[in-house]
C-alpha positions as CSV (number, residue, x, y, z in Angstrom):
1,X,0.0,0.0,0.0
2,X,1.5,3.2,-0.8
3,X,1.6,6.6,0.9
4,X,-1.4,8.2,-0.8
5,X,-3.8,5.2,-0.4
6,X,-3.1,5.2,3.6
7,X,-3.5,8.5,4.0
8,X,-6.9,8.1,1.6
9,X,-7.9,5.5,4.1
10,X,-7.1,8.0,7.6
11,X,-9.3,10.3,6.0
12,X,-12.0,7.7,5.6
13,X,-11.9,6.7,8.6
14,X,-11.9,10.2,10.4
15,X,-14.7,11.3,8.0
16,X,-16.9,8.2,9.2
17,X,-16.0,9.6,12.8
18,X,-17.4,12.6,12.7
19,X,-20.5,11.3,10.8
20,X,-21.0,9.0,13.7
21,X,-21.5,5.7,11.7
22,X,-20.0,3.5,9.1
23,X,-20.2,4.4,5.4
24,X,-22.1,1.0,4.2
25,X,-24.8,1.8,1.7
26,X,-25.9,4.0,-0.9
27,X,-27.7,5.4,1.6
28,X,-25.4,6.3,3.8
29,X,-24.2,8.3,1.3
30,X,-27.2,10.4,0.3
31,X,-27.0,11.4,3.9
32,X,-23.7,12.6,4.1
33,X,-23.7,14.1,1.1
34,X,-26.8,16.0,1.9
35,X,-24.8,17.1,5.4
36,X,-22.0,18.1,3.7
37,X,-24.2,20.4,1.5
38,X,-25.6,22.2,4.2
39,X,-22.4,22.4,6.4
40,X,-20.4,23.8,3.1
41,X,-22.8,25.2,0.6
42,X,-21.7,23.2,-2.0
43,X,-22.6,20.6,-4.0
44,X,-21.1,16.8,-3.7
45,X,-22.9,13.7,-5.3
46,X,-23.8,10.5,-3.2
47,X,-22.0,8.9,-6.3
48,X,-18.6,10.5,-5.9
49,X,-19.1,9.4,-1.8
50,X,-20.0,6.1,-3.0
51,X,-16.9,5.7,-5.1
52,X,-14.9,7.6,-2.6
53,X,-16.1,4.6,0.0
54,X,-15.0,2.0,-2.2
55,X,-19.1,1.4,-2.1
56,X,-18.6,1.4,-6.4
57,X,-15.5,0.6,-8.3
58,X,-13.6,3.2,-9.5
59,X,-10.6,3.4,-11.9
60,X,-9.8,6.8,-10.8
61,X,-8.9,9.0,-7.4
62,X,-10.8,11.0,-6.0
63,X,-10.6,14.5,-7.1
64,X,-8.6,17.3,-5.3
65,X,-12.0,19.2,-4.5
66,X,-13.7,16.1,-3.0
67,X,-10.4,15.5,-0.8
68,X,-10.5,19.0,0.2
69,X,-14.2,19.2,1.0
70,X,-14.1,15.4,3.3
71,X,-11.1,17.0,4.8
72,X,-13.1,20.3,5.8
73,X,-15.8,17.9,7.5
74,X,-13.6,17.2,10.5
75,X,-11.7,20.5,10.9
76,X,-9.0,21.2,8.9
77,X,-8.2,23.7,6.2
78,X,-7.8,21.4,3.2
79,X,-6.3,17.6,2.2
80,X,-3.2,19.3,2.2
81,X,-3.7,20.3,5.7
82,X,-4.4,16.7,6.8
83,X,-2.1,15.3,4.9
């Protein structure tokens, strides 16, 4: 496993901390997604959570602007920040 994908997996897990639950199911995503919208003003799809969560595959990473945003849900300025 290489740097970036531990770090990826830290934020994850700090992300589902402060959502208070496990990221398990679409729905789970629709939730936090819709949190995120209110907390932030912006706009971020269940979708990109659900790929984010390794809920649906992938065969990219996540964008800087989603890493940024998950980061800004527990406190700090940007992925750069919590990285």
């Amino acid at each position: 496993m290489n740097k970036e994908n531990t770090i990826v997996d830290h934020l994850q897990k700090n992300v589902m901390r402060q959502f208070g639950k496990q990221i398990n199911t679409a729905t789970d995503c629709i939730n936090l997604a819709s949190l995120l919208t209110q907390k932030f003003n912006t706009n971020i799809s269940a979708q990109t959570l659900r790929r984010f969560f390794g809920l649906i595959k992938s065969t990219s990473e996540s964008s800087q602007f989603t890493l940024d945003l998950l980061s800004k849900f527990f406190g700090y300025e940007d992925f750069k920040d919590f990285n």
